[in-house]
C-alpha positions, 0 to 999 in steps of 0.5 A, spaced: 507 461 493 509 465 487 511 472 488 506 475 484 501 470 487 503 473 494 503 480 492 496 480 488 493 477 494 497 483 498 495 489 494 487 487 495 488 486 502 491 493 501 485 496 497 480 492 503 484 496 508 483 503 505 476 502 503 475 500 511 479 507 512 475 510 509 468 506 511 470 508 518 470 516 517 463 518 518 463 512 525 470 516 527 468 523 525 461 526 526 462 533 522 466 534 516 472 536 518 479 537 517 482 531 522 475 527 517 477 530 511 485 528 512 482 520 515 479 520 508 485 523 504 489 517 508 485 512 506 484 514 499 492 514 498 492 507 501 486 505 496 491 508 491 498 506 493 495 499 493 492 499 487 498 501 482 501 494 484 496 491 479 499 496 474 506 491 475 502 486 474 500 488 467 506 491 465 512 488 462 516 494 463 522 496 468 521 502 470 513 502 471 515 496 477 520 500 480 516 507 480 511 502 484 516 498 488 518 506 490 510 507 491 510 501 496 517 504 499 513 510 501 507 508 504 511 503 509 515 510 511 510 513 512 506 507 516 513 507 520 513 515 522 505 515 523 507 508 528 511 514 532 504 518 533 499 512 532 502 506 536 496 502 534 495 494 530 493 497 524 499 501 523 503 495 524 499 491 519 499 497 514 508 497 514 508 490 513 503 490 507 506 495 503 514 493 506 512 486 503 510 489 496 515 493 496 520 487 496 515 483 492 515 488 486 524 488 487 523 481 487 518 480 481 523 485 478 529 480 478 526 474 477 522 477 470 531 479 468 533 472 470 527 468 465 528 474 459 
């Protein structure tokens, strides 16, 4: 499977997970309050933060690739910091997908100064 192939699928399943999380405020949170407040915020940063991967997809330039590689190296630290507080299989799968972008957007980056 290509690297790009592997990271489209990635990055949509990125956007699933934060339309999920934010699809489930109103069934966690009855009121609107700062803990639902700060519930949406995370899933519209994990909505975000995978959607810039389909920004590299379109750019040819270096510095976009590593600006989101950088996005994706953020996102899975802190699905690893909020492990030490929420020890659940969501947060796992989080890391692993942005951890996995991160080195596909490194990876995508290598390969297109190989083949230039």
């Amino acid at each position: 499977m290509r690297v790009q192939t592997l990271a489209m699928a990635l990055a949509i399943i990125g956007v699933l997970l934060g339309t999920v999380h934010i699809a489930l405020t109103p069934l966690t949170y009855a009121d609107w309050t700062i803990d639902a407040l700060w519930f949406v915020g995370t899933g519209l940063a994990i909505v975000l933060a995978a959607a810039a991967n389909f920004i590299e997809f379109r750019s040819s330039g270096v510095s976009s690739r590593l600006i989101v590689a950088a996005i994706n190296l953020a996102m899975g630290f802190f699905f690893a910091a909020a492990w030490q507080v929420l020890p659940e299989p969501q947060v796992i799968i989080g890391g692993v997908l942005f951890f996995a972008l991160a080195i596909c957007s490194l990876a995508n980056r290598r390969i297109k100064a190989v083949t230039s």
